[in-house]
Structure formats: C-alpha cells, structure tokens
C-alpha positions, 0 to 999 in steps of 0.5 A: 788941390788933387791934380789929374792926368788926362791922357787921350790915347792910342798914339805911337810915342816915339823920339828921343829923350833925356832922362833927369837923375834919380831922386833918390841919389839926389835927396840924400846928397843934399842932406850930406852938403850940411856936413861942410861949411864950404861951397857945393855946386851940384849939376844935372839937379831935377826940378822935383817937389822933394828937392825944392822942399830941401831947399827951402829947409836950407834957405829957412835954417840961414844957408845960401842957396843958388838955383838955377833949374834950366841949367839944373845946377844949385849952390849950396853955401852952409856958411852961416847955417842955425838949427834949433829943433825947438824952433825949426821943423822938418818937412813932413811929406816925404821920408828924406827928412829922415836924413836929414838928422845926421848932420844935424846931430854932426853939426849941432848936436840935435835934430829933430824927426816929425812923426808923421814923416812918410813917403809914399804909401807902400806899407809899413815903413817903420823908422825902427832901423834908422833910430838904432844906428843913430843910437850906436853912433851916441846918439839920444833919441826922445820921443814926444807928443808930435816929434823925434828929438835926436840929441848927441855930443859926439858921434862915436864910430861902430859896427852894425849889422843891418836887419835888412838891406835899407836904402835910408839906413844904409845912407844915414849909416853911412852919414854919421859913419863919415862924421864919427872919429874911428873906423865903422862897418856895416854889414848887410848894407844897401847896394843900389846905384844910388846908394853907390852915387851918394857914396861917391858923392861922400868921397868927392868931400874926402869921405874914405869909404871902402866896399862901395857897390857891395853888401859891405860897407867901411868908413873911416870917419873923422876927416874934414869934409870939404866943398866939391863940384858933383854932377848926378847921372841918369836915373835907371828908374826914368830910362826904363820907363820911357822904354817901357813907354815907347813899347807899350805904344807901339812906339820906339823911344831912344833914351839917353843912358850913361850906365848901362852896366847896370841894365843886364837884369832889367834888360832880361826882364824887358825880354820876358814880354818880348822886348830888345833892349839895345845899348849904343854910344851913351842910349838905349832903344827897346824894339819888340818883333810883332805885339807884346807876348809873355815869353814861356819859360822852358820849365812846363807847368810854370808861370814866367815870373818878375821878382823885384827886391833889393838890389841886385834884384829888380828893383822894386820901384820898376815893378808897377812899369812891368805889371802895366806890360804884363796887363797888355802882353799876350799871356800870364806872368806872376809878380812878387814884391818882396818888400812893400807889404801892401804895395800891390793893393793899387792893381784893383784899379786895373780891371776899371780898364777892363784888365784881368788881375789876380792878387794872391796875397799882399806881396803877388800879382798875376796878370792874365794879359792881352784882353781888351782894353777901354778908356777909364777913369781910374784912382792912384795911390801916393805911389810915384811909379804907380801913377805912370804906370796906370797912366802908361796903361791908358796911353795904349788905349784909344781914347779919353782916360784919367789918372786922379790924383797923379800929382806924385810923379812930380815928386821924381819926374820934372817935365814929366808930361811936356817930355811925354808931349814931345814923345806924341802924347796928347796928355795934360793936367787937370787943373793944370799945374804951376809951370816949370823952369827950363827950356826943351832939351830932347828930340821931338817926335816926328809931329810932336810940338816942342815944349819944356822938357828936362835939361 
C-alpha cells in the first residue's frame, strides 16, 4: 500500500529536537553482530523499517533477538544461530543485505545474495565491487536463476585497491578483513562518519583497525571477536535537515548535535543561502538575517555551487535538502552529484510547485530561486531524502500539499511526522501508517501538541 504525506503549510517550525542515528552506521553494525557468538547490546537503536527487516532475518536464522524501541536498546544473542542458503532468503529491499554475506561466509561457510537486492533508485548501483573483495578473501561466487551464492572455507587476508571510495564495500571490506587470519589493507577506502562509527564498533568486539577516518584502511584479522555494549550518535543526515527544516519556515530549530566536528563544510554550505549555523554545549540552531538569499561568490560571472561526493565532500545524501533551499532562496546556484547518475531526475517535480529548475545533464542542477510557490500535489521517487525534501519544500507554502508515495522516509526517520508536529507542522499520512513504539522525547514547539517522537 503507497502512503502520502499531507502537509498543510506556511507555519514556522520552531523547537527542539532530538535526532535518532544514522541508518547507515546502524545497519552494517548489525550485520557484523553475526561475527560473535557472545551477547551485544546496542543503544540509541531507530525505529527504522531497514532495522526491523534485519532482525527478524536474525530472529528467522534462530538468534535471540530483544528489542525495546521506546528505550532504543536491542539484544542480540547469535548463540544458537542456522543459515543455509538453500533454505533462508535475505531481504530483497534494501542494499544492506549486501552485508550481510560476510559473516555468513565467516560463520558457515556460504551466503546467499537475491538478485533483485536494491536501495533506493539512485541509478546504477552495481554489485561489481563487493563480489571481487569477497572473491580475494577466498570467497566463491555463483550465479544462479534468482541469487548470488557466495561460498568459502576460509577467508584469506589481502590487500585491495578500491575502484572508487564505496561505503558498502569499504565495510564488507572490512567485514571479511577482521575474520581472515593475517594483515589486510585497503586503499581508497570510504571515510564517512558512519563508516568511522562502524569501525569503532568493529573494534569494541577486538577488531584491530588502523587508519580509522582516512582513505586508508588496515585490519589485522584473526582475533576472537567478542559481545560489547555500543551506543550509535546522532545521524548528521537528521540534524541538517531539521535545520534546514526550521530555515526554510522561517523558523528556528535547535537540534541536538554531539559531533560537531564534522559540520565545517555543511555549515559552509548552509552560509551559501545565507544561514549561521551556530554549535553549543552538545546542539546546533541555524538562524538566517532576513529571507533566504543565495550568497554571490566573489569570482564575477559564476554560478555559487554545492558539489557533494564522497566524504569529505558534502555528502550526497543532503544534496536534495539544499536543492529544496536553492528553490526558495533568492537567486541561482548550480548542483552537482558526482555519484548517482540519474539521481536528479526527481527535480521535475518541483516546477509542479511552480519552482524554475534546469537539469543540465544527469549529474546537475540549476535552480532559479525565489519565485513564487503554490500548494501541490507531487510524486516522489524511492529516494529517502528526496521524499523530505520536496515535503520541506511544501511546509514553506501555505496551504494544502501532498507528497505520494513518501513511505521511504521511514526507512531512516523513525518519528519522523510526530517530530515534525512537535515542530508546528500540521502533517499527517494518508492512509495513516501502523503506529510506532516510544514515548515524546523532544521540546515541543510553542503551541505544538505533544506526540510520539524518537528517543
């Protein structure tokens, strides 16, 4: 069944809120709890649709599984886990389950891939990458009519050179690195702060991983990997939204923020449309002096641009949010995703709305801001942070709006809508969606009625 946003808009959004983690540091830390037989107890855990899928994977494979998502903490006992791919299937709908082949392999000896496993639609996302460091780990790779079956009887240690810096790969990688006897290296590995979070994690259960942060990775593996007692931080993804979130309203959202040090750039962006980020004693407010404005940059004769790519660039999940700021703000800017090919196809949307975009070619954007804006009713693709951002785009217009097929946010955003309420939004889904664990863990806006909201 499609789920829709309906969001009646023109209202400040202002308060306070507590951001959840990051789904991508979540998911991989869960596949690598299959590479102990000891307890793990995970704190701070979204109540995402990816998450849940996992664990009932783990809850189907025999392992025990404890969840309580109005504390955000789950036990994972992997005791008395089974596999046998003849038998068990990995879920299909999100490109996690990739991940999930390497402590297979450690643990049984075989694994099996769906071939229909996909994310969300950002182009082609080819599996190439991860297929050749399972096979320089010893792994055996088989294609059949309707799987990828991935069997090995030991892992052996190596050195890679990735194509280019993959988030997945680099954390398979990494995954086989820690449960093969002998030193491996990886050059051109993935930097992300999630990427850095699942390292961490990996070394809490005794992993030993030098270069952590850099393009560099080395793991010496073999060690017994242990139980341990992790807590995830607060996804970056989440807070810069809900600052863009309060910006775009002409509000001011405060959102906690435990790692600011990793904002500079994405604060830097933020100042492109005329936006302060400020950081203080654990949260961050966005304040803008007047309407948005795309800044000029001091070289005449050029479009200001925001270019996102692998870390430390701008991270191209936050391109959407800033291309939602670029259709308000006074003036032009240029976007360039240089990942996703096809990534950009969504921005069609937009002129429903009565936006000016120009799509260049697959990879950029212009927006010719500052027109006027009416309600409307508008698709979105299987793209997360696209759903918000045509969403944050219709919470700056008075008036009644829909965003159809906007389900996917739940893949990321527990709470997402009761957070938006206690912001000022009058937002709801349509039909409504199965309601949610927790209790109201943020400030509500001045006016705004209490609701559920992430822990």
């Amino acid at each position: 069944m499609s789920h829709h946003l309906i969001i009646h808009g023109g209202r400040a959004l202002s308060g306070r809120i507590r951001p959840s983690a990051n789904k991508n540091a979540v998911l991989p830390v869960l596949c690598a709890t299959l590479l102990t037989d000891e307890p793990v107890l995970l704190h701070h855990v979204p109540e995402i649709t990816d998450v849940l899928q996992i664990l009932d994977v783990f809850r189907r494979l025999g392992s025990d599984v404890q969840a309580d998502f109005a504390l955000g903490q789950v036990r994972i006992h992997h005791r008395d886990t089974r596999f046998d791919s003849a038998v068990h299937r990995l879920p299909e709908a999100m490109r996690s389950s990739v991940m999930l082949v390497p402590p297979l392999m450690a643990r049984f000896g075989q694994a099996r891939l769906e071939r229909d496993v996909k994310g969300c639609t950002l182009g082609v996302r080819e599996i190439d990458p991860h297929i050749e460091v399972f096979e320089r780990f010893g792994g055996r790779v088989e294609r059949t009519d309707d799987a990828v079956a991935v069997r090995a009887d030991a892992l052996v240690a190596n050195d890679h050179w990735l194509d280019y810096a993959s988030v997945t790969t680099t954390e398979n990688f990494v995954l086989c690195a820690a449960m093969a006897r002998g030193t491996s290296t990886l050059t051109n590995a993935a930097c992300e702060p999630h990427v850095q979070e699942f390292c961490r994690f990996m070394e809490a259960m005794g992993a030993r991983i030098e270069g952590l942060g850099t393009s560099r990775l080395t793991v010496h593996g073999g060690a017994r990997l242990r139980g341990t007692d992790f807590r995830f931080a607060d996804d970056f993804h989440e807070i810069a939204t809900f600052l863009a979130l309060g910006a775009i309203t002409g509000g001011e959202i405060e959102v906690r923020n435990g790692e600011p040090q990793q904002f500079p750039l994405i604060d830097r962006v933020f100042a492109k449309f005329g936006m302060q980020v400020k950081h203080r004693d654990g949260w961050s407010v966005a304040t803008a002096d007047g309407p948005l404005r795309v800044a000029q940059p001091f070289t005449p004769n050029l479009l200001p641009k925001i270019e996102a790519a692998p870390w430390p660039y701008l991270p191209v999940d936050l391109l959407p949010i800033f291309v939602a700021l670029g259709v308000r703000a006074q003036g032009s800017a240029m976007f360039w995703n240089k990942v996703y090919d096809g990534a950009m196809g969504w921005t069609s949307e937009l002129s429903k709305f009565g936006a000016h975009t120009v799509l260049a070619d697959p990879h950029r954007l212009i927006t010719f801001g500052g027109l006027p804006l009416t309600p409307a009713r508008v698709e979105s693709p299987y793209i997360i942070r696209v759903a918000i951002a045509l969403m944050m785009v219709a919470a700056s217009i008075d008036g009644r709006s829909e965003i159809r097929n906007a389900a996917p946010i739940r893949r990321a955003h527990p709470h997402f809508v009761e957070n938006l309420r206690l912001l000022g939004a009058d937002i709801e889904w349509s039909p409504p969606l199965p309601p949610v664990v927790g209790e109201p863990a943020n400030d509500p806006a001045p006016g705004a009625t209490p609701s559920l909201a992430a822990a």
